[in-house]
N, C-alpha and C positions, 0 to 999 in steps of 0.2 A: 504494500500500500504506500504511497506516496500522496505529498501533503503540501501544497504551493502556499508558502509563509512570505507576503507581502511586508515588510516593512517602511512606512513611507517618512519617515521624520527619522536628523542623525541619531544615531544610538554607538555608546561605546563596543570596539570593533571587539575586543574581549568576552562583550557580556552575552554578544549574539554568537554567539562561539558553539553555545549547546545548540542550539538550533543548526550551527554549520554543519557539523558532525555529524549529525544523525543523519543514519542511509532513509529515512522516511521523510524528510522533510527538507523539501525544495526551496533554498532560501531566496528572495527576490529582494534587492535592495535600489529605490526605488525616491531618491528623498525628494526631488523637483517635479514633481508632478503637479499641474494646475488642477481642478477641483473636476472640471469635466475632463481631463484624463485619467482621472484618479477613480473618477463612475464610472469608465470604458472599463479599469485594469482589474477595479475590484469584482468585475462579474465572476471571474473565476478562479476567484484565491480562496483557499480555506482556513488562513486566519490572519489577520490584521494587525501588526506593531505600530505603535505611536507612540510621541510622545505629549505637545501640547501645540504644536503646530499645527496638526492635520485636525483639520476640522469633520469630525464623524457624526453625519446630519444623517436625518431621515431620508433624506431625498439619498445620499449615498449608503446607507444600509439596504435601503428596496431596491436598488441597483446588483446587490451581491446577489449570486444565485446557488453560492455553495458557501456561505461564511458564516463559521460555527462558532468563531471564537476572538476576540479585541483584546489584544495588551496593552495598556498603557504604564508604560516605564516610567512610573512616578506613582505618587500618591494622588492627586486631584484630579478625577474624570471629567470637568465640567466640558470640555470640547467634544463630548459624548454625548448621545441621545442613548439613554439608557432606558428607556418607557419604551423607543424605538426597536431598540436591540433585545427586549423582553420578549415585545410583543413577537419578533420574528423570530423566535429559542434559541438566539445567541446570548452565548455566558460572554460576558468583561469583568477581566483581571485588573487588578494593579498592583503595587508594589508596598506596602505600606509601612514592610522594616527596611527596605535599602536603607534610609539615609538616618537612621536613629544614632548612630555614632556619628555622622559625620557633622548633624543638628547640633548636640550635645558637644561635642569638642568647639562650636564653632562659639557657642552658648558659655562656655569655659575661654576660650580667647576673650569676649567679649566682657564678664567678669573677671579677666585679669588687666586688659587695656585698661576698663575705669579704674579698676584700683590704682595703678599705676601712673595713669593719664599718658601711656604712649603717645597714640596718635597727636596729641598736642607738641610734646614734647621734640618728637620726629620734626612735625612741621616747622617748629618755631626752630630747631639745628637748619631743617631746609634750609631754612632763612638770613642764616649764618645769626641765629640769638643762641647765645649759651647760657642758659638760665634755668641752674640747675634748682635754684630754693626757691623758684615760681612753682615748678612741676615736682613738689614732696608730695609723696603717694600715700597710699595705707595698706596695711598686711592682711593679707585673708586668715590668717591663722589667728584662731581664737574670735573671731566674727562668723556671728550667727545669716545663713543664707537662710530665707524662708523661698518654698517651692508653692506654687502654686497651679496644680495641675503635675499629677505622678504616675500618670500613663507612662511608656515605653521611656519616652525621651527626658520629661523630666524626673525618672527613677537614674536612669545614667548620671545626669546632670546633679541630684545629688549623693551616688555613687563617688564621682569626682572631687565634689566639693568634701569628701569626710577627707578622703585622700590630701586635700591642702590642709586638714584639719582644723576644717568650719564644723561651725554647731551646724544642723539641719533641721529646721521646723517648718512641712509642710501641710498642705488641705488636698486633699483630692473628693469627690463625692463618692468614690468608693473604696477610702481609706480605713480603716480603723485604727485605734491605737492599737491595738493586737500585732495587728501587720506593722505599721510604725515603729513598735519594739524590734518586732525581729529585724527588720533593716538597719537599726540602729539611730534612728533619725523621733524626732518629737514629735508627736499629733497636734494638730490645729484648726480651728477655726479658720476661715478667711480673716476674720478681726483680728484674732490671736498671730496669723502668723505675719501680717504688715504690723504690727506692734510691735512684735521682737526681733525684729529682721532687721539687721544690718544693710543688709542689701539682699533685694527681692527678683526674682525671675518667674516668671510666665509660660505655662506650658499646658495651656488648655485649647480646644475649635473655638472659633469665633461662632457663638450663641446667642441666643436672645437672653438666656443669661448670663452671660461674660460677655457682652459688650459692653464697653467702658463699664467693665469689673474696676480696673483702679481709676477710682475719679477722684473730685473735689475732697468728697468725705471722707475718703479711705486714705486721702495722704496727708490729713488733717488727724488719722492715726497714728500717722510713722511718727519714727525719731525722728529729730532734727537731725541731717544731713544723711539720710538714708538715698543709695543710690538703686536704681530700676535697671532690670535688662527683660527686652523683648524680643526676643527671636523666634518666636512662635509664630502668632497673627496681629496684624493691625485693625487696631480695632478694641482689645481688650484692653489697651491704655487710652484714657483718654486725654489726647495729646492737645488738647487748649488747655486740661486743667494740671498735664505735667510741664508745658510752660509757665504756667504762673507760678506750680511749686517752686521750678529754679529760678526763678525770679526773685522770690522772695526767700531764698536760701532756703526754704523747707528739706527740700531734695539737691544733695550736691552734683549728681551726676544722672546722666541717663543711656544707657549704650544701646541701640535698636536696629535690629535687623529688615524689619516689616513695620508696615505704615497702612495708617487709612484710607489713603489713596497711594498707590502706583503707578507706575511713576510718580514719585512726587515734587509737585511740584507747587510752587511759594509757600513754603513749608516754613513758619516760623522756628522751628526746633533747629534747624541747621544753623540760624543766627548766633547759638549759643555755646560758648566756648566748650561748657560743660559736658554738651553731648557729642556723642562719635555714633556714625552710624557707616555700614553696609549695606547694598543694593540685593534685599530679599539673599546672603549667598549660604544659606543655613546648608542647604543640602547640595552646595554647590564644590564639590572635592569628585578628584576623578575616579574615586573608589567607591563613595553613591552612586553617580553615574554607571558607573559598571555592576555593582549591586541590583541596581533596580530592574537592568536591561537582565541581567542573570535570573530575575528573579519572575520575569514575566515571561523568557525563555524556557526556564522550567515547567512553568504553567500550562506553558501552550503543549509543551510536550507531552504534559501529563493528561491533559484533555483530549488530547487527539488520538493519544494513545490508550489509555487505561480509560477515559470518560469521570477525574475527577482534577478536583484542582484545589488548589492551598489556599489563596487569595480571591474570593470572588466578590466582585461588587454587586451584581441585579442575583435576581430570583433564578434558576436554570428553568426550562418548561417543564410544563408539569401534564402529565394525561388532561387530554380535555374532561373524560369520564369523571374524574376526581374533582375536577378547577369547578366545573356544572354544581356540585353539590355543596361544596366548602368555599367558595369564593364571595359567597353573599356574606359571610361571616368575616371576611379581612379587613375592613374597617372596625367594626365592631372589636374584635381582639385588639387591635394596633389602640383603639380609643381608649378601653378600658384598661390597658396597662400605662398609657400615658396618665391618665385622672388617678390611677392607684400611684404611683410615683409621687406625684402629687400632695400626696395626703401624711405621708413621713417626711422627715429631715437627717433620721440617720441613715447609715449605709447598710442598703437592702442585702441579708446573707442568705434568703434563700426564698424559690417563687414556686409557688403550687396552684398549677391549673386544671380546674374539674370540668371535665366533657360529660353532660348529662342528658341524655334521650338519646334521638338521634342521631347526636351529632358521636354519642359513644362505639360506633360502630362503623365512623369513616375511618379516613386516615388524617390524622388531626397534626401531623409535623408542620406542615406552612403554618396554622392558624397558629403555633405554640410557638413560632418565629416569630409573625406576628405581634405577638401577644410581647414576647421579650422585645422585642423591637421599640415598641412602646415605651417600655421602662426604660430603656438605655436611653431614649434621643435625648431626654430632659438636659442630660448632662454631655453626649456624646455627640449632639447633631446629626447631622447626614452624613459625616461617617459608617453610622451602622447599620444598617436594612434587614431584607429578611430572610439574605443566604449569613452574612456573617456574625448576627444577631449572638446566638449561641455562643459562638465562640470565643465573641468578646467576654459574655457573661461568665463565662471558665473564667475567661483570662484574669475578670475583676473578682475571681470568687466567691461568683452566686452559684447557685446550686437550683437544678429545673428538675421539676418533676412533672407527672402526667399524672391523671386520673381521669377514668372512666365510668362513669355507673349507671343504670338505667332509670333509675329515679329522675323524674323530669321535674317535680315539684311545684307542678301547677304550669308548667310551658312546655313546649313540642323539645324544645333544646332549650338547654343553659349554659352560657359560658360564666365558670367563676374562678378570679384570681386573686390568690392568696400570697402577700408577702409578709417576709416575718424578720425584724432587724432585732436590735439585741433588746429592744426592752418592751418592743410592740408588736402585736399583729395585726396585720388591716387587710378586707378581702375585696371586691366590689364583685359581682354580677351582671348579667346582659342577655340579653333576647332578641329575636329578629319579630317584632312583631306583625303581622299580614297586613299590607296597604299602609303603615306606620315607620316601617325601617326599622333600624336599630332601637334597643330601650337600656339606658341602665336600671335594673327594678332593685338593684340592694345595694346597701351601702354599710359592710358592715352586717349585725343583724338589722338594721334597720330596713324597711318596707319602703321606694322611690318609684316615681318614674316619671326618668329624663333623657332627653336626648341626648347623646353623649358630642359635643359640639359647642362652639361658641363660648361663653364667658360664663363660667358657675361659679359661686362661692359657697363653700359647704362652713357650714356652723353649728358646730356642736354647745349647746347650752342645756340649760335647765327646765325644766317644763316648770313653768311659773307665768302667771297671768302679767301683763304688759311688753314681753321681751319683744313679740314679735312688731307692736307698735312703737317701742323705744328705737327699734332695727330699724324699719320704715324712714320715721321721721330722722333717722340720722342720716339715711341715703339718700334722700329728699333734698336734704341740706348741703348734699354733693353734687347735685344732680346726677345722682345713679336712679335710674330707671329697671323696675324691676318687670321685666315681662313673664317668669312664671316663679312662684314658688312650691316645694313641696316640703311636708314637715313628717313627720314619725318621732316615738317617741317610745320607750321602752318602759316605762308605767309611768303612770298619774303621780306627777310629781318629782317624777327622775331624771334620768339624762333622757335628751330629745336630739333629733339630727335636724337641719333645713337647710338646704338645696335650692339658691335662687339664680335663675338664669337673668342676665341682667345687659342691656346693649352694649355695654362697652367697656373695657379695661378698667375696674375699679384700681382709685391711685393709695396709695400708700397711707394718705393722712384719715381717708375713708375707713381705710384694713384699719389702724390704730383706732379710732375714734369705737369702730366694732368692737373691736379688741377690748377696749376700756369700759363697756357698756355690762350695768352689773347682769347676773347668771349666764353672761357668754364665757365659757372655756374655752373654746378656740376657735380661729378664722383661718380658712386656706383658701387665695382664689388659685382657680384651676383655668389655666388658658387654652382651651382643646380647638 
């Protein structure tokens, strides 16, 4: 069997090496092709190399007539149509450990330059200035780095830092102190760990919860002269309120790899002595490069040949037979694990999902991707989907389990998911109801039902006469607009739940003012 392997963007000559070699696989190397030669060549190649040049549209995927499989030699598929490549059951690969050392070392120069102030120092020699007691530095030894974000790259990064023998205090969302022990490094808060930090680094996706993570408020935490490195994403600093920091000496330094805009350009931050930055080159070493082309090469090999792969980004196709019966249900799963996310703060250690009626007797693996899927984006983003859902969740040590029963409990099918962190457990439920769509009907033991969508706030209080008019007029007073609510109540006079769907992002002063309102226990908005 023989295998015509297209690659149309440079790729290190090293990395495509596995692919040369192999008596199966016919390599085409191809990188100047315009967009309409590029739909002539792809009609008969069976699998596709890229890296962030080649534009991989629909219009070029319905063009292929035998294309099984997309590499991209990096981590960011956005030059992909990946809805596109579903729909016609091609799998796309990426790369996502190539450059974890070569990020993390660039992340370590980059915390040694500020300590040191190199790049000033370099330039101002350039210049023929010798001035050696302008540019006195500081020691990393015996200062505290705080980590933020302990995925792949910032676990290395502080790997390194113990190595110059820094304290390490960082936060991840699925950190515990447990695991914190064993690495050697202190557990934290996001508050706690820009408190104690000498100097901070950034290692999270760019979220709707980590965009400008470090703002105004949060450097109005630090120490005085606490210095920032971002070689992650732009975007999780926010860079008008870490110019004022070094403005007004809050912050003495800032080293930055990634910006909010790219290219950047009239970029106050460059104005400023304090900071050194580089042009995004976090993963830019010739040994990622070769890495990632290695690592997509492998993939391709392995799909074409055996029919699995290490790295996948979409869904692979699935029987239609199967998709017909479980497909009505992938919202539904995806919804309900994002709104149970939602409802804790510690870090989830293990997720139980019960398949009950009919749905006990499919094949429930996509929906239970699904379902984890859910849980992860909160903190992961579009990183994780619902081939490599699972495997993140190993990696962050949760633990999945299945259940099946035929107990229906008053619905045709129920989906219900249970997480349990160390001092809680929370479950919610769901249903496809007929002409209705999806329902969340529990919450908890509590009795609901809501659509699992749009803007909810769930509030646990007291079943006591005034609360639900106290709620009102305080939302009123925000202009929060409540379009449905539901209540439940676990006896006359005990704990009650309520569930209000409401038009728009309730803001912060609103959450507190709730918050502060007597027999309310707790406020969570939920943004589905």
């Amino acid at each position: 069997m023989s295998y015509d392997i297209l690659i149309s963007d440079p790729l290190h000559e090293d990395g495509i090496q596995p692919l040369q070699v192999h008596p199966e696989m016919n390599v085409i190397v191809e990188t100047e092709l315009s967009q309409e030669a590029l739909e002539q060549r792809i009609e008969t190649v069976d699998a596709l190399v890229v890296r962030s040049q080649t534009q991989v549209t629909r219009t070029l995927i319905e063009k292929a007539k035998n294309l099984k499989i997309i590499g991209r030699a990096g981590v960011g598929v956005d030059n992909i149509d990946l809805e596109a490549a579903t729909e016609h059951g091609m799998i796309v690969v990426n790369a996502p450990n190539g450059n974890t050392n070569s990020a993390a070392e660039h992340t370590m120069a980059m915390l040694m330059s500020l300590s040191r102030k190199i790049p000033q120092a370099h330039m101002a020699l350039k210049h023929h200035k010798w001035e050696r007691n302008k540019y006195v530095g500081t020691e990393l030894k015996g200062k505290t780095l705080g980590v933020i974000g302990m995925g792949r790259i910032g676990a290395e990064v502080a790997y390194r830092a113990k190595g110059q023998r820094m304290h390490v205090i960082a936060y991840d969302p699925f950190l515990t102190e447990e695991k914190a022990n064993k690495l050697g490094i202190r557990y934290g808060s996001v508050d706690e760990v820009i408190a104690a930090a000498d100097f901070i680094t950034v290692h999270t996706p760019l979220l709707k919860e980590t965009k400008h993570l470090i703002n105004a408020d949060a450097f109005e935490k630090m120490k005085p002269g606490v210095q920032i490195i971002n070689c992650a994403r732009g975007g999780i600093i926010d860079e008008a309120a870490l110019y004022d920091a070094i403005i007004s000496k809050k912050v003495a330094g800032a080293a930055l790899d990634v910006f909010e805009e790219e290219p950047i350009r009239n970029n106050r931050l460059l104005e400023l002595p304090e900071v050194i930055v580089t042009p995004h080159l976090g993963a830019s070493t010739v040994e990622a490069q070769e890495n990632v082309a290695i690592d997509v090469s492998e993939d391709i090999i392995r799909f074409l040949t055996e029919g699995t792969v290490k790295n996948p980004v979409n869904l692979p196709a699935v029987p239609r037979s199967i998709l017909n019966k479980i497909e009505p249900y992938f919202y539904l799963a995806e919804k309900l694990g994002a709104f149970l996310t939602r409802l804790v703060d510690e870090v989830v250690e293990e997720v139980n999902i019960y398949y009950a009626g009919e749905l006990s007797e499919l094949e429930v693996a996509p929906l239970t991707r699904n379902t984890v899927k859910g849980l992860l984006q909160r903190h992961l983003g579009e990183h994780v989907n619902d081939v490599n859902a699972l495997y993140l969740a190993d990696r962050k040590g949760i633990t999945i389990h299945e259940h099946r029963t035929n107990a229906k409990k008053g619905f045709t099918n129920l989906l219900t998911v249970e997480i349990k962190t160390k001092s809680a457990i929370r479950s919610v439920s769901g249903t496809l109801l007929n002409g209705l769509g999806a329902r969340i009907v529990k919450v908890d033991h509590y009795r609901v039902d809501v659509t699992p969508d749009g803007h909810i706030v769930v509030i646990h209080h007291h079943d006591q006469p005034g609360v639900i008019g106290r709620m009102g007029s305080l939302l009123a007073n925000f202009d929060v607009n409540i379009a449905t609510m539901q209540v439940d109540r676990s006896d006359r006079g005990g704990e009650a739940i309520m569930l209000l769907k409401i038009d728009k992002v309730i803001s912060d002063e609103a959450l507190q003012g709730l918050d502060e309102l007597n027999d309310i226990v707790d406020v969570k908005p939920i943004d589905l």
